[in-house]
PDB file of the backbone (N, CA, C, O) and the ligand in Angstrom, with CONECT records:
HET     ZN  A 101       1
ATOM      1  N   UNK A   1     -61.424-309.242 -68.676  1.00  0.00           N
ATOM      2  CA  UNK A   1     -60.003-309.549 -68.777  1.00  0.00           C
ATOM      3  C   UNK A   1     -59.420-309.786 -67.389  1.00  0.00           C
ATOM      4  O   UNK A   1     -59.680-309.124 -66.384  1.00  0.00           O
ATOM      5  N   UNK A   2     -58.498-310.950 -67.488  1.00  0.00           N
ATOM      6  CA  UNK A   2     -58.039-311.261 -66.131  1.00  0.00           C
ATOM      7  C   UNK A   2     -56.997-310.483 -66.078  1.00  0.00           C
ATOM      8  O   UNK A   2     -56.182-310.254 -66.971  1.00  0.00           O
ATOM      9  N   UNK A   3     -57.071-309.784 -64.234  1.00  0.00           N
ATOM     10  CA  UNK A   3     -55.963-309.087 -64.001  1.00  0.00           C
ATOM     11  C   UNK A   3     -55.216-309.692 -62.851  1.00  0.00           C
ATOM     12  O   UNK A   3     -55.534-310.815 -62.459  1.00  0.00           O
ATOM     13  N   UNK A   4     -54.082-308.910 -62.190  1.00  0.00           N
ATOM     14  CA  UNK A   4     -53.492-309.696 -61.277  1.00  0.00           C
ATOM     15  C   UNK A   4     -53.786-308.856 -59.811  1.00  0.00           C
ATOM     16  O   UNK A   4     -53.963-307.653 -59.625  1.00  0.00           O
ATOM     17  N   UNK A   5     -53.765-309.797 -59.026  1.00  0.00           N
ATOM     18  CA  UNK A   5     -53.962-308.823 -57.649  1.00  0.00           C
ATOM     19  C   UNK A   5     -53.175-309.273 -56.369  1.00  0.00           C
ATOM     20  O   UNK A   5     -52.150-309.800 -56.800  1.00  0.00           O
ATOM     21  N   UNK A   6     -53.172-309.305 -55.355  1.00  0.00           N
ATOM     22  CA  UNK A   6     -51.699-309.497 -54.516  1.00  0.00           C
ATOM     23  C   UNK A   6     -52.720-310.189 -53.174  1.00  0.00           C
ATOM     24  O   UNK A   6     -53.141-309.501 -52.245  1.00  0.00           O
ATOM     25  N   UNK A   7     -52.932-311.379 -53.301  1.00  0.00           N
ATOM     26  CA  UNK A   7     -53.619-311.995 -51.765  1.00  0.00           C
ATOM     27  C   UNK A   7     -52.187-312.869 -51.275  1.00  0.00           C
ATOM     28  O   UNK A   7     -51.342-313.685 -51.644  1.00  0.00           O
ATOM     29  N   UNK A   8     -52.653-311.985 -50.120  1.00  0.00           N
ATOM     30  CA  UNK A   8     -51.562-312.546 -49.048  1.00  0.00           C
ATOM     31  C   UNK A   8     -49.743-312.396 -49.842  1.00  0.00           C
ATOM     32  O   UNK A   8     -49.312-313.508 -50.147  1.00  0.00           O
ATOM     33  N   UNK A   9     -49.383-311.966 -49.958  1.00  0.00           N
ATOM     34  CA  UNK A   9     -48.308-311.830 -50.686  1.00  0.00           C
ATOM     35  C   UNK A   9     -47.953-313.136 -52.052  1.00  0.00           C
ATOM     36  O   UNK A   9     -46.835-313.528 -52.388  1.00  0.00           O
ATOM     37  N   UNK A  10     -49.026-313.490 -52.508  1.00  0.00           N
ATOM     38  CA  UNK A  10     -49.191-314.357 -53.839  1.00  0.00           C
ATOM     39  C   UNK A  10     -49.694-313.284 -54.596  1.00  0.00           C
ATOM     40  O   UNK A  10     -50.231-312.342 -54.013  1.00  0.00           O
ATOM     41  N   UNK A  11     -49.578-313.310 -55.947  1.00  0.00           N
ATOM     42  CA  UNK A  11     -50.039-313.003 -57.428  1.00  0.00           C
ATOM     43  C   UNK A  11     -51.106-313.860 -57.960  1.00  0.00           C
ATOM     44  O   UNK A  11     -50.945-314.934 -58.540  1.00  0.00           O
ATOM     45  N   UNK A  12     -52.319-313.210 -57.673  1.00  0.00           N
ATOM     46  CA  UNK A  12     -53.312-314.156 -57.827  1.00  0.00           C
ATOM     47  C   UNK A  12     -53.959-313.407 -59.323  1.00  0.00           C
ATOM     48  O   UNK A  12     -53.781-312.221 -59.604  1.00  0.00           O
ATOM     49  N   UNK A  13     -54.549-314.159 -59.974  1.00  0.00           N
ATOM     50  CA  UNK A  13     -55.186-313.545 -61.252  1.00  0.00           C
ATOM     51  C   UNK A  13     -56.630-313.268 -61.293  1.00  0.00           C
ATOM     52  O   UNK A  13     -57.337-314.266 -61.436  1.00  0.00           O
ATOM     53  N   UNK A  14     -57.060-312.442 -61.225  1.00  0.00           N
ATOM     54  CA  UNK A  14     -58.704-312.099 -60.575  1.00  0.00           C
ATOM     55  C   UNK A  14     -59.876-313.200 -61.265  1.00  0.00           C
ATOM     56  O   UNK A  14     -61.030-313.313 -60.852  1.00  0.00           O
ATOM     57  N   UNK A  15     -59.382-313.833 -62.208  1.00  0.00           N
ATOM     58  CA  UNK A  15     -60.026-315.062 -62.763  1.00  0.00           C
ATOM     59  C   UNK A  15     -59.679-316.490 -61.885  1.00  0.00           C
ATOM     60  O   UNK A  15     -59.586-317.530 -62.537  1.00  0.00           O
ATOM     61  N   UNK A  16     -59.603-316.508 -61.291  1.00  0.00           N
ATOM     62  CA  UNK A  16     -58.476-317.538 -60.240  1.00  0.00           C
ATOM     63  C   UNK A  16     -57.643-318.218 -59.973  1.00  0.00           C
ATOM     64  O   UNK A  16     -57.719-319.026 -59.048  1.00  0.00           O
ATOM     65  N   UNK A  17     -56.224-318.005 -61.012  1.00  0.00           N
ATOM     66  CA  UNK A  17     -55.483-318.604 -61.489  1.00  0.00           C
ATOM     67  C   UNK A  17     -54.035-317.632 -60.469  1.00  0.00           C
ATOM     68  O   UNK A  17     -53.749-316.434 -60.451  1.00  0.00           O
ATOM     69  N   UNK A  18     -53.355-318.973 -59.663  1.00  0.00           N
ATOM     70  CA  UNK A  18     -51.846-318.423 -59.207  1.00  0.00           C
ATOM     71  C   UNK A  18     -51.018-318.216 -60.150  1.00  0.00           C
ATOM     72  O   UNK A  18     -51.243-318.745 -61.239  1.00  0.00           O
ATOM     73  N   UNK A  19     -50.146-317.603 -60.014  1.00  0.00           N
ATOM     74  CA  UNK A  19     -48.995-316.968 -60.523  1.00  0.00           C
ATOM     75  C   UNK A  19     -47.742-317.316 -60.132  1.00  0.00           C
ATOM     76  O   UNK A  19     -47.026-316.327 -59.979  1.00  0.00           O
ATOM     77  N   UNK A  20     -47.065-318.644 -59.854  1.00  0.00           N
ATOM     78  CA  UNK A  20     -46.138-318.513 -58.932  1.00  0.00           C
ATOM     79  C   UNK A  20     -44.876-318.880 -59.666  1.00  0.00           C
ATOM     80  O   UNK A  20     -44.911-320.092 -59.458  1.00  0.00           O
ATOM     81  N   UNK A  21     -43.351-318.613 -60.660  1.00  0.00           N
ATOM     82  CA  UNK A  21     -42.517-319.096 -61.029  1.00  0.00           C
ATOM     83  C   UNK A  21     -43.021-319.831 -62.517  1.00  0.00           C
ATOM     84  O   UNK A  21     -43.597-318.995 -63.213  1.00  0.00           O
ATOM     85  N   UNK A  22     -42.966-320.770 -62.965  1.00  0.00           N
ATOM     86  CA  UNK A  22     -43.133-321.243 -64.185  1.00  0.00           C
ATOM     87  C   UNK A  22     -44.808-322.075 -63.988  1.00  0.00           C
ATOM     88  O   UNK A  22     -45.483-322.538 -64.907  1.00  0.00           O
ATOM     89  N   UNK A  23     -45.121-322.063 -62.658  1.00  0.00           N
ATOM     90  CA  UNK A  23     -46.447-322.498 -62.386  1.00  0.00           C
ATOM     91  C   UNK A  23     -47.997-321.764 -62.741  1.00  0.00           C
ATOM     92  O   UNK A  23     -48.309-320.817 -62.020  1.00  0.00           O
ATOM     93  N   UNK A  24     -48.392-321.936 -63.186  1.00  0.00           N
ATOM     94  CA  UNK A  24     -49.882-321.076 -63.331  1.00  0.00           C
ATOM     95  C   UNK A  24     -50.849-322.628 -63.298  1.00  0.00           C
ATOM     96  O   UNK A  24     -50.781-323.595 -64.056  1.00  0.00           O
ATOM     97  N   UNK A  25     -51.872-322.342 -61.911  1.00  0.00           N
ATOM     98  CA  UNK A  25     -52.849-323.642 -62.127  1.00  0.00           C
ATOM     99  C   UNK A  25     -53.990-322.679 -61.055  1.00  0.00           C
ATOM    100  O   UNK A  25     -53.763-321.857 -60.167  1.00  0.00           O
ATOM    101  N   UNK A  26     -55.097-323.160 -61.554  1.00  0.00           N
ATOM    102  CA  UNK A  26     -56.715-322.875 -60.985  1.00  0.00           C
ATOM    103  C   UNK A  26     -56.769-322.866 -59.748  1.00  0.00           C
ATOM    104  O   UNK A  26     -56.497-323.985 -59.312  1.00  0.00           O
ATOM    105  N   UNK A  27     -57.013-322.068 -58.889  1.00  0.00           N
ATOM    106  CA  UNK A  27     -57.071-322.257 -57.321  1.00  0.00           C
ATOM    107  C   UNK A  27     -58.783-322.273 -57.009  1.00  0.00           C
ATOM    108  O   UNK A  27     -59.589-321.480 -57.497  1.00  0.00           O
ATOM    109  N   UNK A  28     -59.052-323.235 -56.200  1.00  0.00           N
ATOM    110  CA  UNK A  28     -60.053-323.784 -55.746  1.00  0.00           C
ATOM    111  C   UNK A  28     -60.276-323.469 -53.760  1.00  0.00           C
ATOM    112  O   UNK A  28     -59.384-323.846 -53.001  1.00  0.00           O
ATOM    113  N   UNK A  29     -61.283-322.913 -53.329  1.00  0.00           N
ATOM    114  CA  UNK A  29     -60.789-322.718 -52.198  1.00  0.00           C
ATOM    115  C   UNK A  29     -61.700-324.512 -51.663  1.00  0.00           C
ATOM    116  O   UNK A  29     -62.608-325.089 -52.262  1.00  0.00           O
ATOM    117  N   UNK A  30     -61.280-324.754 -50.911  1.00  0.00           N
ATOM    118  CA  UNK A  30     -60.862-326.319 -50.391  1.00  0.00           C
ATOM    119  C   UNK A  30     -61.244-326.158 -48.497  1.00  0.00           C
ATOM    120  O   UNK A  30     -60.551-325.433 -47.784  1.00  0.00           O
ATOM    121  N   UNK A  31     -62.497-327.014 -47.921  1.00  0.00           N
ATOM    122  CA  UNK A  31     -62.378-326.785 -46.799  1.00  0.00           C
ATOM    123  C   UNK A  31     -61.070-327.482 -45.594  1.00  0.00           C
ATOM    124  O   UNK A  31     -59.997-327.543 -46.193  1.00  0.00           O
ATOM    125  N   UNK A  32     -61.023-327.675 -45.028  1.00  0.00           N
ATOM    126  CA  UNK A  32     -59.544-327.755 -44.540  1.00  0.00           C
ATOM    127  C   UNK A  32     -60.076-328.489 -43.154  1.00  0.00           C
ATOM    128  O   UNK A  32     -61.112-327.876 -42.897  1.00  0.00           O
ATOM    129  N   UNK A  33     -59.890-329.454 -42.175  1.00  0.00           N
ATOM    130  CA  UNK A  33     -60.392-329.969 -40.696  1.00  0.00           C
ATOM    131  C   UNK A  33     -59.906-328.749 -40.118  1.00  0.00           C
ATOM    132  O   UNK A  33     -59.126-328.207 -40.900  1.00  0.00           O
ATOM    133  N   UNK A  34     -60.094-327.983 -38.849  1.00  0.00           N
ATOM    134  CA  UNK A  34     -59.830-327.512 -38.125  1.00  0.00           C
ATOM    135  C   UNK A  34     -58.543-327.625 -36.874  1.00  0.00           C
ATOM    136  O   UNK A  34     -57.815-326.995 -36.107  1.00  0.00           O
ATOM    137  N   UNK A  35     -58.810-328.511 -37.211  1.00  0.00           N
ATOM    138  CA  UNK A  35     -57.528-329.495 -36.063  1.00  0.00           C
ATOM    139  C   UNK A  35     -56.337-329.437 -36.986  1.00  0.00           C
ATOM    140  O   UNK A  35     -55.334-330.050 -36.617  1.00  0.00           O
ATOM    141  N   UNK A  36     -56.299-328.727 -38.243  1.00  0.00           N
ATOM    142  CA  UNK A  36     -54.661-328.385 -39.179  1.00  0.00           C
ATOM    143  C   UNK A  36     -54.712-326.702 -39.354  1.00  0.00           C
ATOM    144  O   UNK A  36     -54.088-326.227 -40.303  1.00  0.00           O
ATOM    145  N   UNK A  37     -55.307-325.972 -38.623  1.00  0.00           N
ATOM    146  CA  UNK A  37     -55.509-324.882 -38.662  1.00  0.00           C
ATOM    147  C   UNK A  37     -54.857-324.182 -37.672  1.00  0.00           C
ATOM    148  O   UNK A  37     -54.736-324.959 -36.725  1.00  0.00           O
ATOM    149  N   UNK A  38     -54.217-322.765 -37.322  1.00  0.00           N
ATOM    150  CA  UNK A  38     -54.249-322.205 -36.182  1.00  0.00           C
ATOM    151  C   UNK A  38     -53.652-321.359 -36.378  1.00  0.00           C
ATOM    152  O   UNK A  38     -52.632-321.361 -37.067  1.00  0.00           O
ATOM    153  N   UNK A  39     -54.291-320.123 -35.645  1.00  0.00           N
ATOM    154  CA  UNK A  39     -53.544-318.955 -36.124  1.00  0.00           C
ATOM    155  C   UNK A  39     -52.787-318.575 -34.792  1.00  0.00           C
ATOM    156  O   UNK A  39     -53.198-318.871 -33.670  1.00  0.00           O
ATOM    157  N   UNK A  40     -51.502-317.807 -35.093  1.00  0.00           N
ATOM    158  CA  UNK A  40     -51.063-317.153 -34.575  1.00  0.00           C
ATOM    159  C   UNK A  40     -50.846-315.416 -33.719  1.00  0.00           C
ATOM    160  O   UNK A  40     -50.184-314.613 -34.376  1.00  0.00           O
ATOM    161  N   UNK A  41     -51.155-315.139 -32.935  1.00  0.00           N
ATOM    162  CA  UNK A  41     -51.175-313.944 -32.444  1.00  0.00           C
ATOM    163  C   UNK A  41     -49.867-313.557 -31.762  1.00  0.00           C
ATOM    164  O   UNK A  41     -49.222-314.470 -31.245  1.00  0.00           O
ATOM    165  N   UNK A  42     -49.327-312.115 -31.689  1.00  0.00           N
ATOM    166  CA  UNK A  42     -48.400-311.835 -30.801  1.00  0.00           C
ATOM    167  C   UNK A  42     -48.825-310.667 -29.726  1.00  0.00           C
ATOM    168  O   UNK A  42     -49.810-309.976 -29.985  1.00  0.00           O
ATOM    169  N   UNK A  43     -48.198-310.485 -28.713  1.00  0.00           N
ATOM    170  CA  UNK A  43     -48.029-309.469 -28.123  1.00  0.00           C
ATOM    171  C   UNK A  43     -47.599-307.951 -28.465  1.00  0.00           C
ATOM    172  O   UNK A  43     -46.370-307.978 -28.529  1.00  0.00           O
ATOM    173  N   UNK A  44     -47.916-307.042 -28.636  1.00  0.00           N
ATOM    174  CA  UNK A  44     -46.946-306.290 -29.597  1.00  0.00           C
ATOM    175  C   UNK A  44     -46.348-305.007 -28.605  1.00  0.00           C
ATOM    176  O   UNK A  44     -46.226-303.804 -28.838  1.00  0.00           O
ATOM    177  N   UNK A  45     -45.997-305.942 -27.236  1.00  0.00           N
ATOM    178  CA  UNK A  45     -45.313-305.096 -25.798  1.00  0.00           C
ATOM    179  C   UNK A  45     -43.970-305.886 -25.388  1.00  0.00           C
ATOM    180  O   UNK A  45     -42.887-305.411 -25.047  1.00  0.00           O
ATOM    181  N   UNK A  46     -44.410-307.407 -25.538  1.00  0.00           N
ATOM    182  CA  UNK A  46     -43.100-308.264 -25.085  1.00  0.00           C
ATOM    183  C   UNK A  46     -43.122-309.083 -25.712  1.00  0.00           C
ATOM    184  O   UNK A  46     -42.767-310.093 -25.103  1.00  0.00           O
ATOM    185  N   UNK A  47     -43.535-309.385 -27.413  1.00  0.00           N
ATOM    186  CA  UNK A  47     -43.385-310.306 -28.094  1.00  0.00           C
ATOM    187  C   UNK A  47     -44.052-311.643 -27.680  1.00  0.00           C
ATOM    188  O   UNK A  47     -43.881-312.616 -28.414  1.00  0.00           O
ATOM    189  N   UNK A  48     -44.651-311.735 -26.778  1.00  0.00           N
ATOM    190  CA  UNK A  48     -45.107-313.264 -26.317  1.00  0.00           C
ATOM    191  C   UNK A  48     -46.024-313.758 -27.525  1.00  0.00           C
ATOM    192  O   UNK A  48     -47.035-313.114 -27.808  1.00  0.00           O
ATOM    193  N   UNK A  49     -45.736-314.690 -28.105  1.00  0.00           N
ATOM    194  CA  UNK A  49     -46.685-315.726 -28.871  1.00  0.00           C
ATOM    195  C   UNK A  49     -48.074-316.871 -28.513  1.00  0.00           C
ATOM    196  O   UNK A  49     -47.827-317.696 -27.633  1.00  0.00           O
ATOM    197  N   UNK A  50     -48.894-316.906 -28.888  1.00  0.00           N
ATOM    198  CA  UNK A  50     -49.750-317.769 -28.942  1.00  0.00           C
ATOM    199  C   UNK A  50     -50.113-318.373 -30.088  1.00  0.00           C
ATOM    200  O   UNK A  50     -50.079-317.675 -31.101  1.00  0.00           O
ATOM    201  N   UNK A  51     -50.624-320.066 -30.231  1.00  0.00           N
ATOM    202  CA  UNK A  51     -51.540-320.182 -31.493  1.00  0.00           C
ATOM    203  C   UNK A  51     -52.895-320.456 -30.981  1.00  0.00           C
ATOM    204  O   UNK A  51     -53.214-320.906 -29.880  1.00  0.00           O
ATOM    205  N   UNK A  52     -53.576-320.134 -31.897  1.00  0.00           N
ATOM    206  CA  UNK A  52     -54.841-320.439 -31.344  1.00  0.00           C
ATOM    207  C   UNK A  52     -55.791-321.181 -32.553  1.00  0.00           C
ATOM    208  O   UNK A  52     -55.660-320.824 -33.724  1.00  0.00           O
ATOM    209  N   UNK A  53     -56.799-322.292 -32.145  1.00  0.00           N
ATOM    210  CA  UNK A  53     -57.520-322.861 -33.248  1.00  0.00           C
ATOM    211  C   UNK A  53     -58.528-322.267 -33.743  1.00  0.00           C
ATOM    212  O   UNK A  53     -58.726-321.321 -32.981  1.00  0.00           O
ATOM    213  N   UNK A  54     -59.562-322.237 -34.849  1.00  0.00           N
ATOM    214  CA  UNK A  54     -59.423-321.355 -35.998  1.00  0.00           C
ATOM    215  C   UNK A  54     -60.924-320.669 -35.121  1.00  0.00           C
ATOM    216  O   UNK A  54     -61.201-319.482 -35.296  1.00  0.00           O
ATOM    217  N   UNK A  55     -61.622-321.371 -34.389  1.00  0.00           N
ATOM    218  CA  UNK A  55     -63.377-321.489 -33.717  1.00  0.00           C
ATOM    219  C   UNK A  55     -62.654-320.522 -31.866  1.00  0.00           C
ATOM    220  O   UNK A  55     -63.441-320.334 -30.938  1.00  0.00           O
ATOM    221  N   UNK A  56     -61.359-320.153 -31.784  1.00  0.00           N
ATOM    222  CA  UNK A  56     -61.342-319.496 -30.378  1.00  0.00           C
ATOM    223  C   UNK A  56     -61.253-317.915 -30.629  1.00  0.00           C
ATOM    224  O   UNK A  56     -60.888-317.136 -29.748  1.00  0.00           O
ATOM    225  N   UNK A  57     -61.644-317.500 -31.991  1.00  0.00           N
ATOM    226  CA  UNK A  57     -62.268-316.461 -31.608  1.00  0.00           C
ATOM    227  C   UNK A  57     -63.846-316.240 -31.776  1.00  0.00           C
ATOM    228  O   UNK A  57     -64.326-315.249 -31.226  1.00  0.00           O
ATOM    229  N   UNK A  58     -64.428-316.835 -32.277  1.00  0.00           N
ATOM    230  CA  UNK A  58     -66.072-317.094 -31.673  1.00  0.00           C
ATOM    231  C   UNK A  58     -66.489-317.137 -30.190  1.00  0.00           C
ATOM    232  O   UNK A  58     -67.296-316.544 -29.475  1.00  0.00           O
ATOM    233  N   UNK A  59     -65.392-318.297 -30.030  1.00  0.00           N
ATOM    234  CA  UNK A  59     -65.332-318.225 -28.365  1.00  0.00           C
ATOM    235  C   UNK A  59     -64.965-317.556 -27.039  1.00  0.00           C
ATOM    236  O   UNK A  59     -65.442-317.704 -25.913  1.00  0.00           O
ATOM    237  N   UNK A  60     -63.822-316.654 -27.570  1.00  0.00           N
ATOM    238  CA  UNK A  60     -63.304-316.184 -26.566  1.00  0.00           C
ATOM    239  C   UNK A  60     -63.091-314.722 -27.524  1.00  0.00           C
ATOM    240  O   UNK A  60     -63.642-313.821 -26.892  1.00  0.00           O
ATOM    241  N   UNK A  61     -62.655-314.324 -28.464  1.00  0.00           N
ATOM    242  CA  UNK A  61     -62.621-313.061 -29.044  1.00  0.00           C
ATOM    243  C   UNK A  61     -60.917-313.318 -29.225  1.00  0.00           C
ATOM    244  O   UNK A  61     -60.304-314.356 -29.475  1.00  0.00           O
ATOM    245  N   UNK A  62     -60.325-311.605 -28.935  1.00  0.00           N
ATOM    246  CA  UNK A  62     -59.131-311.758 -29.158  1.00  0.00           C
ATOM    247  C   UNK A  62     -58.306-312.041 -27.804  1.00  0.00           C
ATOM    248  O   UNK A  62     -58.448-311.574 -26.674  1.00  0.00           O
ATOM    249  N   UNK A  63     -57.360-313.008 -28.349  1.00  0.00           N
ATOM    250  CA  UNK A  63     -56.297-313.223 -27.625  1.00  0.00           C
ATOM    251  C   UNK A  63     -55.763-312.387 -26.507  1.00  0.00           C
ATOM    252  O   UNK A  63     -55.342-311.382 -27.079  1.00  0.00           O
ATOM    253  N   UNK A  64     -55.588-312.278 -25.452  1.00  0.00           N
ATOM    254  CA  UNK A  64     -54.580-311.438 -23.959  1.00  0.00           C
ATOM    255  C   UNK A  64     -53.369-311.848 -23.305  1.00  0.00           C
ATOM    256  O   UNK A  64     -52.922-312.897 -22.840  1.00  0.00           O
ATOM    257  N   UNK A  65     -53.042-310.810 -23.414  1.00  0.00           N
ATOM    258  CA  UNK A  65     -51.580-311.263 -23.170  1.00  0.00           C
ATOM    259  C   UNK A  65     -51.373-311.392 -21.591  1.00  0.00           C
ATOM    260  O   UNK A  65     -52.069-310.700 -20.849  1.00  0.00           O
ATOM    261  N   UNK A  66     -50.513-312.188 -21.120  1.00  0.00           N
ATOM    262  CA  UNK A  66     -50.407-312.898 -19.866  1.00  0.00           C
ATOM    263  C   UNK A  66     -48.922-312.025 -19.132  1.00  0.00           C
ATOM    264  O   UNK A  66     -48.417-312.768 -18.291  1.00  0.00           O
ATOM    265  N   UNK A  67     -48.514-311.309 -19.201  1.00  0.00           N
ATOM    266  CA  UNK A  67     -47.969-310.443 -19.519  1.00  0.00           C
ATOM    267  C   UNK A  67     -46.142-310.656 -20.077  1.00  0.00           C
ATOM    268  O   UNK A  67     -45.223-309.861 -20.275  1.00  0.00           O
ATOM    269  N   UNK A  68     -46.242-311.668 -20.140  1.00  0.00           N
ATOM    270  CA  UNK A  68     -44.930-311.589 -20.610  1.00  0.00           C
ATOM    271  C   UNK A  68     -44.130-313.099 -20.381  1.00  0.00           C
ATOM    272  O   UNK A  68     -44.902-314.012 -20.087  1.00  0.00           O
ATOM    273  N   UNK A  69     -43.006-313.383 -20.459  1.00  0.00           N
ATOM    274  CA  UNK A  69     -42.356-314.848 -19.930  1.00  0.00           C
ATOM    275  C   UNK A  69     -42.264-314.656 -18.370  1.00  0.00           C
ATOM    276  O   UNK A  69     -42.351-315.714 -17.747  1.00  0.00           O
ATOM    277  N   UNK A  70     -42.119-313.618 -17.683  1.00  0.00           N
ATOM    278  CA  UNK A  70     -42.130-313.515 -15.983  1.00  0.00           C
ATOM    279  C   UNK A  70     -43.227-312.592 -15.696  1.00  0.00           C
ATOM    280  O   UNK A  70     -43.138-311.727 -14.824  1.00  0.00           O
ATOM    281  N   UNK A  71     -44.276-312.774 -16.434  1.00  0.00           N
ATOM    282  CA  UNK A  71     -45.627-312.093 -16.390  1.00  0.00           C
ATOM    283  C   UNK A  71     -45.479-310.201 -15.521  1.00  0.00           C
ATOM    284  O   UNK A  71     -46.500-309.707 -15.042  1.00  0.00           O
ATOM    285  N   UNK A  72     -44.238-309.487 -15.476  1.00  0.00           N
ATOM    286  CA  UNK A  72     -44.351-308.402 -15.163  1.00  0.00           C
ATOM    287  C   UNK A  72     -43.488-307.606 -16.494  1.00  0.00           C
ATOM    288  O   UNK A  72     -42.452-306.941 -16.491  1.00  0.00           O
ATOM    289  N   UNK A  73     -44.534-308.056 -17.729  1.00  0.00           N
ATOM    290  CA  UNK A  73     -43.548-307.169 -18.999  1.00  0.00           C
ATOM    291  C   UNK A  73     -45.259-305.600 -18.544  1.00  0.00           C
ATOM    292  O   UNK A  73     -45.638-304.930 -19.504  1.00  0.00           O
ATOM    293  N   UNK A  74     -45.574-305.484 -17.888  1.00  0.00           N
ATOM    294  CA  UNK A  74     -46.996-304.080 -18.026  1.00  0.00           C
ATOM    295  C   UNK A  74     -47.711-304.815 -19.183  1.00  0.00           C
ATOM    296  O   UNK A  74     -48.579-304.002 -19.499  1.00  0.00           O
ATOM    297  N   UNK A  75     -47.835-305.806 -19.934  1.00  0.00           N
ATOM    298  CA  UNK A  75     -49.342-305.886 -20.806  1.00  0.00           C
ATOM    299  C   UNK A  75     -49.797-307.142 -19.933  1.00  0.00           C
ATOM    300  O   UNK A  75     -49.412-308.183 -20.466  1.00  0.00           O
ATOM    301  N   UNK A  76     -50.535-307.361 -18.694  1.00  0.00           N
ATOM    302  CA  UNK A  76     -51.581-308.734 -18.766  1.00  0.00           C
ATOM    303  C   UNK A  76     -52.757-307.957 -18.676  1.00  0.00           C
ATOM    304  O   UNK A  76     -53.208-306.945 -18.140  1.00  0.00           O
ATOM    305  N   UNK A  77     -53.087-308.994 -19.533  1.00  0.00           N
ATOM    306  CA  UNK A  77     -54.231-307.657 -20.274  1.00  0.00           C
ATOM    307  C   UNK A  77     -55.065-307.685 -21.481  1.00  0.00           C
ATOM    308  O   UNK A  77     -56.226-307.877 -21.844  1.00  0.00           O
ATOM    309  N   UNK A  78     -53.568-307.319 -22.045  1.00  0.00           N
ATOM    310  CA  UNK A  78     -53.601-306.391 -23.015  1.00  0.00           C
ATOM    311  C   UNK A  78     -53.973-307.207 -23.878  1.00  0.00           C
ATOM    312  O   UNK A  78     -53.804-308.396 -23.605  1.00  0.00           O
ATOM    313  N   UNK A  79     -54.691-306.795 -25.389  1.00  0.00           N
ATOM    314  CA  UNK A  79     -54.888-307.116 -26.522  1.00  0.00           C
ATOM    315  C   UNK A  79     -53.189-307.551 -27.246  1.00  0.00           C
ATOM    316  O   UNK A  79     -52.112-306.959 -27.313  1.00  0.00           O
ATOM    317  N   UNK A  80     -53.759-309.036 -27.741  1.00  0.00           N
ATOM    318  CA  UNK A  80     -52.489-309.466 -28.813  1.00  0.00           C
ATOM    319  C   UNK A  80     -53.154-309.112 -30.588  1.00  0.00           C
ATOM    320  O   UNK A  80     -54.269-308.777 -30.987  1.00  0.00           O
ATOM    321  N   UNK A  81     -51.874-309.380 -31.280  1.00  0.00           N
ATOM    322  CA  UNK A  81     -52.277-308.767 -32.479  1.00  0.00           C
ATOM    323  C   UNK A  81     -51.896-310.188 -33.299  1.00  0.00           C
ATOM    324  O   UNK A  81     -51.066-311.093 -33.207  1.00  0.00           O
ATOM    325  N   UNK A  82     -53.150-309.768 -34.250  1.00  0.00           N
ATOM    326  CA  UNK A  82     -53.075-311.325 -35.066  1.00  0.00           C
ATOM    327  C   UNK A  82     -51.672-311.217 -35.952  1.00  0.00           C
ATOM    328  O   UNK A  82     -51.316-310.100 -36.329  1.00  0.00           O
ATOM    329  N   UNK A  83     -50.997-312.218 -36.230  1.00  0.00           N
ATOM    330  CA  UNK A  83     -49.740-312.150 -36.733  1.00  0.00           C
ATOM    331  C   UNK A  83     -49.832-312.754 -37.943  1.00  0.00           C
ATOM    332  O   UNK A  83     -49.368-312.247 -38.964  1.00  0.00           O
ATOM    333  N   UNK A  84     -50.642-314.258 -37.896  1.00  0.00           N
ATOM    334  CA  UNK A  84     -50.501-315.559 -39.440  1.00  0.00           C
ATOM    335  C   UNK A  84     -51.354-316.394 -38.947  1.00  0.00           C
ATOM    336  O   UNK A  84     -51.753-316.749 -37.837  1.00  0.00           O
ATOM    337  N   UNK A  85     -51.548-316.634 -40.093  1.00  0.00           N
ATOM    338  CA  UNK A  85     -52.521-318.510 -40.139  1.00  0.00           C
ATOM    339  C   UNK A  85     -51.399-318.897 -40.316  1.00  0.00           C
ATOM    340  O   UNK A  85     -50.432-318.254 -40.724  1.00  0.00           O
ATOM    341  N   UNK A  86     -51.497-320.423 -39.894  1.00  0.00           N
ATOM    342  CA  UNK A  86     -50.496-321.752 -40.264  1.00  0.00           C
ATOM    343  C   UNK A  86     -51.695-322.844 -40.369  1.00  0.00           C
ATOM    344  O   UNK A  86     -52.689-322.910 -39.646  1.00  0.00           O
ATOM    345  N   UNK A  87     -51.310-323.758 -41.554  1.00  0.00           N
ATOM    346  CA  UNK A  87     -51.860-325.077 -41.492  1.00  0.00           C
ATOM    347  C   UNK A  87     -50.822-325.980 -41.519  1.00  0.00           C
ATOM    348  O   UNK A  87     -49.632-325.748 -41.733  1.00  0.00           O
ATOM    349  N   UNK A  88     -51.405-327.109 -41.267  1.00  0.00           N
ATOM    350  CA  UNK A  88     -50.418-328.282 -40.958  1.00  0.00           C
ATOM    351  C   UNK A  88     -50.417-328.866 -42.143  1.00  0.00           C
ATOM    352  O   UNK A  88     -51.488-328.781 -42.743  1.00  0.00           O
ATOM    353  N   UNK A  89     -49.303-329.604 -42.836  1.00  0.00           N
ATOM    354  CA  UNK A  89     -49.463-330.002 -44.227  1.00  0.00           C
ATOM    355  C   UNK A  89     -48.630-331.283 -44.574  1.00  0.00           C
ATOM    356  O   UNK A  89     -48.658-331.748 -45.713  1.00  0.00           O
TER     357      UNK A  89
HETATM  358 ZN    ZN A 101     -47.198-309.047 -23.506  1.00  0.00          ZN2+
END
């Protein structure tokens, strides 16, 4: 029996069906180019933002913060915290 479960703040139906308003249709996961991808990280000392494309943490790991907009907020350094994916659409 299909139940419902909560990905990413959607109502997904453990059979694979969204839940959204008067909509219910089959979700298919779909590969996507990379170049419409990028996630976002923040700082979680001075808010500074980055995006980053989906292959720079293979490459480089996690994100560091630079320390700030006049680089003396005390984090260059420091670990940023993943915040969101965004795709381009
Ligand atoms: Zn910072």
């Amino acid at each position: 029996m299909a139940k419902k479960v909560k990905i990413s703040g959607r109502t997904v139906m453990n059979d694979g069906f969204i839940v959204g308003g008067y909509i219910m249709k089959k979700a298919k996961w779909k590969t996507i180019v990379d170049g419409y991808v990028r996630a976002v990280w923040v700082c979680p000392t001075c808010g500074s933002k980055v995006t980053v494309p989906p292959e720079s943490y293979q490459d480089v790991g996690t994100p560091i913060c630079d320390g700030g907009p006049n680089g003396d907020s005390g984090c260059e350094g420091d670990d940023m915290q993943y915040a969101r994916t965004e795709i381009l659409i």
